[in-house]
N, C-alpha and C positions, 0 to 999 in steps of 0.2 A: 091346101096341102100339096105337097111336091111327090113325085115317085121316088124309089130307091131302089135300088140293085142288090140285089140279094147274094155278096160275096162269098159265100161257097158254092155257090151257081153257077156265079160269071164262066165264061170260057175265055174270054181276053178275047173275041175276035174283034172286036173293033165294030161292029155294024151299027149298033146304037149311037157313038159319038157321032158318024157322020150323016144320020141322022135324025139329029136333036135341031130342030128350028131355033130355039132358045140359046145352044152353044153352050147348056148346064151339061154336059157329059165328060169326060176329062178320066185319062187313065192314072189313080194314084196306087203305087206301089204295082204289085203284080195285078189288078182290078180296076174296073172304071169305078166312078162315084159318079150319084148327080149332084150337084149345088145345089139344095133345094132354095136359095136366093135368087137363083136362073131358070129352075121351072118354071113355068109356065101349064103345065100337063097337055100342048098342046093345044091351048085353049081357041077354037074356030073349027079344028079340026074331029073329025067326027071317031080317030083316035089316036091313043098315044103312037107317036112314032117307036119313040122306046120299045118296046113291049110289042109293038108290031114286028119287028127286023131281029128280033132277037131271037136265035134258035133254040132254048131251053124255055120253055112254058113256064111261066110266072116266076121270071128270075124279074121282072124290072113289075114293080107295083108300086101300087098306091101306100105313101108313105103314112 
């Protein structure tokens, strides 16, 4: 399973896409999205980067 951003959450800052080790993050329309074909969930690391860097608590989860 891939993570997803939870679009009435987002803030548009931007911290998440850069970084995403995997390069699934990408701003569509006024919102990021992730590819869940490009996640990854950060797999090696002990957590999502997503969901780490992001300033609004539980905008980036488990899809």
């Amino acid at each position: 399973m891939a993570f997803k951003i939870i679009a009435s959450q987002c803030t548009s800052c931007g911290a998440c896409e850069f970084e995403c080790p995997s390069a699934a993050i990408k701003m569509k329309g006024e919102t990021y999205i992730i590819d869940p074909a490009k996640c990854t969930e950060c797999d090696g690391m002990d957590t999502q980067q997503c969901a780490a860097v992001c300033p609004v608590p539980k905008t980036c989860i488990k899809a």
